[in-house]
C-alpha positions in Angstrom: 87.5 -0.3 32.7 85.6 -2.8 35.4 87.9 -5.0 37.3 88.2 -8.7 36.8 86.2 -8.9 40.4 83.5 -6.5 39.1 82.6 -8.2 35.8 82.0 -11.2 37.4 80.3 -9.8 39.7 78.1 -8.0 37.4 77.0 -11.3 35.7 76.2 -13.3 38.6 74.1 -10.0 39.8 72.2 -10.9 36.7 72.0 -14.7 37.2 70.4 -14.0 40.8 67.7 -11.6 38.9 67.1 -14.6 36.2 67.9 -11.6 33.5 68.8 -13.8 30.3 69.6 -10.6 28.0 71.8 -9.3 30.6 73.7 -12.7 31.4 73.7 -12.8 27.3 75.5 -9.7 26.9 78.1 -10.4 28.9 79.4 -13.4 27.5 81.8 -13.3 24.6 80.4 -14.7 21.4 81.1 -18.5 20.9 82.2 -18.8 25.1 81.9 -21.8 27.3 80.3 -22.8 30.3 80.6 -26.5 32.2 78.8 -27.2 34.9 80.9 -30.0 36.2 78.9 -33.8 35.7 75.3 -31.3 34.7 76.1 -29.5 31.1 78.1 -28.1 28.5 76.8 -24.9 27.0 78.3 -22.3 24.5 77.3 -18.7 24.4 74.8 -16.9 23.4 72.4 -19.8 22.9 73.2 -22.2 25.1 73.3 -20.3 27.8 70.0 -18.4 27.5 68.4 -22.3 26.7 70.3 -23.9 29.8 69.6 -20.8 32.0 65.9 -20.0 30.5 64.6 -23.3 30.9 66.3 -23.5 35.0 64.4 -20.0 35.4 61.4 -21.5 34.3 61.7 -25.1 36.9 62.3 -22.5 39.3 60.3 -19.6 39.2 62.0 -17.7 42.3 65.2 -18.9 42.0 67.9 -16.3 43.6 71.8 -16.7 43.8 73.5 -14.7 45.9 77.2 -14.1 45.8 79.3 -14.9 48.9 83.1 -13.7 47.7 84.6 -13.1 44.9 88.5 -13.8 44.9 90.5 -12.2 41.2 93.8 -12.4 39.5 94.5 -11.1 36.3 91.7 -11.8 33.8 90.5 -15.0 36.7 88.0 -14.7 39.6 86.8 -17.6 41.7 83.0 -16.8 42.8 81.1 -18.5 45.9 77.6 -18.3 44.9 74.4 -19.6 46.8 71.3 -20.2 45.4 67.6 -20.9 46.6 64.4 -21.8 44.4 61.3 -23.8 44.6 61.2 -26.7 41.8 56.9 -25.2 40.9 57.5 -23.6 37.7 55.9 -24.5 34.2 59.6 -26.2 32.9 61.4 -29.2 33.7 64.8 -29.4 34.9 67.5 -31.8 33.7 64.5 -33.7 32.7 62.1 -33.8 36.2 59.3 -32.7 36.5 58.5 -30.2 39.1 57.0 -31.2 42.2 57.6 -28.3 44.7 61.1 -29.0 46.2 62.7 -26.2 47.3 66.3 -26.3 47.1 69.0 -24.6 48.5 72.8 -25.1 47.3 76.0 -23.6 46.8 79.2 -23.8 44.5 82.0 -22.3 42.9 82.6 -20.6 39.5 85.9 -20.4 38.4 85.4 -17.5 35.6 88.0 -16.1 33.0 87.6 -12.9 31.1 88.5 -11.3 27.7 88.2 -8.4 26.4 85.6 -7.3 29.3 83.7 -10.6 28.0 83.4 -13.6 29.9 84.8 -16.5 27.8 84.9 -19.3 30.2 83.3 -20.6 33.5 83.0 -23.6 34.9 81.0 -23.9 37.7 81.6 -26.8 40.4 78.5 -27.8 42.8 77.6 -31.2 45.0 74.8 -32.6 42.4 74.1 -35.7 44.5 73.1 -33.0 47.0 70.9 -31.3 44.8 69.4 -34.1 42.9 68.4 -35.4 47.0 66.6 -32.0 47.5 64.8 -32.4 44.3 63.9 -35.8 45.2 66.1 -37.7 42.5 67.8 -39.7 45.1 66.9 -40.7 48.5 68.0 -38.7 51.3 71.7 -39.8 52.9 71.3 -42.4 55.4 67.9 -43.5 55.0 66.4 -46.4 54.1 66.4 -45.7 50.7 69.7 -45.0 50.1 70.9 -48.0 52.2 69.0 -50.6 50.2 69.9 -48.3 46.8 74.0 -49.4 47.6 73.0 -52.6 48.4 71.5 -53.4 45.4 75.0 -51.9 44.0 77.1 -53.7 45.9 75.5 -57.0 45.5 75.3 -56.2 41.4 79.0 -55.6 41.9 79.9 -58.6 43.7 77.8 -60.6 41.0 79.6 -59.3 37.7 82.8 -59.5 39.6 82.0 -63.3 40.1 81.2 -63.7 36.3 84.5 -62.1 35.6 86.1 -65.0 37.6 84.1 -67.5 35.5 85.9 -66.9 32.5 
């Protein structure tokens, strides 16, 4: 039987060659995945919908694992992944428009019965969504006046608190 280590790294091998049947058959029926502040999905269908529709934003999309650490029936993977936002989907609801990204997270994974039955998967979206255009860059202009409308939204409902 495959370690803990080897399992997960068996699915994220398919992950980084966008193969949905073979991410599919490694997931226990009826398992869970959260990508932290993106998505819920449950296997099989939300998983092949989530992931299907992400292939199709990003048509050369790779992931690349960096370690894998394992205990028991746990693994914690470091994954990176690279893709250019030109495909015929959208993603979380933008349209493409030729980003290319280029980010990196951690899976925390837990197996069962040779089956994955959970991951949740932990990645810097503000980061992302800046590489996909979402949000200004950090620093600039944009993002400078973008907390000082905020801040000054803040300080203005703050002030109608005191009002009553």
């Amino acid at each position: 039987m495959p370690t803990t280590a080897e399992l997960a790294g068996e699915y994220f091998a398919t992950v980084g060659r966008r193969d949905l049947e073979g991410m599919i058959s490694r997931w226990k029926p009826g398992g869970r995945s959260r990508i932290v502040g993106v998505v819920e999905l449950t296997a099989p269908h939300g998983i092949r919908e989530w992931f299907g529709a992400t292939f199709r934003a990003f048509p050369d999309f790779t992931m690349s694992v960096e370690s894998i650490i394992a205990e028991g029936n746990r693994a914690s993977v470091c994954w990176s992944a690279t893709g250019t936002f030109s495909g015929t989907g959208e993603f979380e609801g933008l349209k493409p428009n030729g980003a290319r990204i280029g980010i990196e997270g951690i899976d925390l994974v837990t197996i069962e019965d040779g089956l994955l039955q959970e991951i949740t998967a932990i990645l810097n979206g503000a980061d992302l969504a800046r590489q996909l255009g979402a949000m200004p860059a950090a620093g600039s202009v944009a993002e400078r006046t973008m907390l000082g409308v905020f801040n000054l939204r803040t300080s203005a409902l703050a002030r109608l608190r005191g009002l009553r």
